[in-house]
N, C-alpha and C positions, 0 to 999 in steps of 0.2 A: 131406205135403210132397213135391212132386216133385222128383227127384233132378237136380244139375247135368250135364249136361252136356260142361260147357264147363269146366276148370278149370287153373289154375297147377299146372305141376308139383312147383314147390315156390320159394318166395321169390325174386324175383332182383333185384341192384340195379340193373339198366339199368330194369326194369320203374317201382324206384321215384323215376326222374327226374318221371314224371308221364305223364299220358294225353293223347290230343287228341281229347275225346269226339263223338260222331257223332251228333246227332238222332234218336231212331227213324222220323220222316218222311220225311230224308233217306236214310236206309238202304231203304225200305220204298217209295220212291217207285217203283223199276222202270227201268222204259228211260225216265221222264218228265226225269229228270237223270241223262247220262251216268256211268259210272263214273269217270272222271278229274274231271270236275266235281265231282262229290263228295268225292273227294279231294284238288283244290283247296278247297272249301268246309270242309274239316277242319283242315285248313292256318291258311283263315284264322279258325276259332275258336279256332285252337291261340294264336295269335299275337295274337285281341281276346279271349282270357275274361274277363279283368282289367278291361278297361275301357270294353268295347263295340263298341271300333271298333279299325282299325288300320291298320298300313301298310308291312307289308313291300316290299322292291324285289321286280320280277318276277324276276331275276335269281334273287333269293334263292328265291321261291316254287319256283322251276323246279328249281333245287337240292336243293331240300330233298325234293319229293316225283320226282326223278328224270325230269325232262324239260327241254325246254327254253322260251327265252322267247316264241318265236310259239306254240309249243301252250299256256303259260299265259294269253296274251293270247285265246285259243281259249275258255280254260275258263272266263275272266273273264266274258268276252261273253256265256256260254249262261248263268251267273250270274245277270248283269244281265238278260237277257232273262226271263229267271223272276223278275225281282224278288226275288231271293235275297240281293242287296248291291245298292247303290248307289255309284258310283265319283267321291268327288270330286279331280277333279284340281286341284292346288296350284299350276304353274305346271311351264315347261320347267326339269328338273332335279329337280325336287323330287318328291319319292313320292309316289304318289297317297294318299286316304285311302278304305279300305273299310269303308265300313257295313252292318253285318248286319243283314236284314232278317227278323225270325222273325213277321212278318206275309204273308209271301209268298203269292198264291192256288196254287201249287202245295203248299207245305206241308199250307193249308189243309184243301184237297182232302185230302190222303192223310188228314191226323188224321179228317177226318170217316170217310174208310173204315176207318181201326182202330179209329175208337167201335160202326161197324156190325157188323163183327166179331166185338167182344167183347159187345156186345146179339144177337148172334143166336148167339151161344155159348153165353149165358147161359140 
């Protein structure tokens, strides 16, 4: 068994609020999706795990992961543009709804090269 690495120092209860888990595609994809992209994209798995979909204000997005709301509208866009989410807007006022796409062909691509990887590890 290989040894960790990476471990908790020891229990904490901020820790056991909960996670906002991260793709290994997305982590693993490189310069193909931004660093802040991605961490918009955690964001909003944090806020759809439940139910698939979601809809934070940008406001809040921006907040949350310490920026502000044109660079979220930024992060959204390179999103969309990866087919990462889909943005359905509800009307003036109303929050948009984002959908998670884990069909994305940027995903795609990467998982294929972590299967290459590990067949030629093998």
């Amino acid at each position: 068994m290989k040894a960790r690495t990476v471990r908790f120092k020891k229990a904490n209860p901020l820790l056991a609020s909960g996670f906002a888990q991260l793709p290994r595609v997305v982590i693993r994809a490189g310069k193909r999706i931004s660093p802040m992209a991605k961490i918009t994209f955690a964001a909003l798995l944090d806020y759809a795990w439940q139910d698939g979909f979601c809809f934070p204000a940008q406001e809040r997005l921006a907040r949350d992961i310490g920026t502000n709301e044109k660079s979220i509208r930024k992060y959204l866009a390179e999103l969309q543009d990866l087919q990462m989410i889909e943005v359905k807007k509800q009307g003036r006022g109303l929050h948009n709804i984002y959908v998670i796409n884990d069909e994305a062909p940027v995903l795609k691509e990467v998982q294929r090269e972590l299967e290459k990887e590990q067949s030629d590890a093998a």
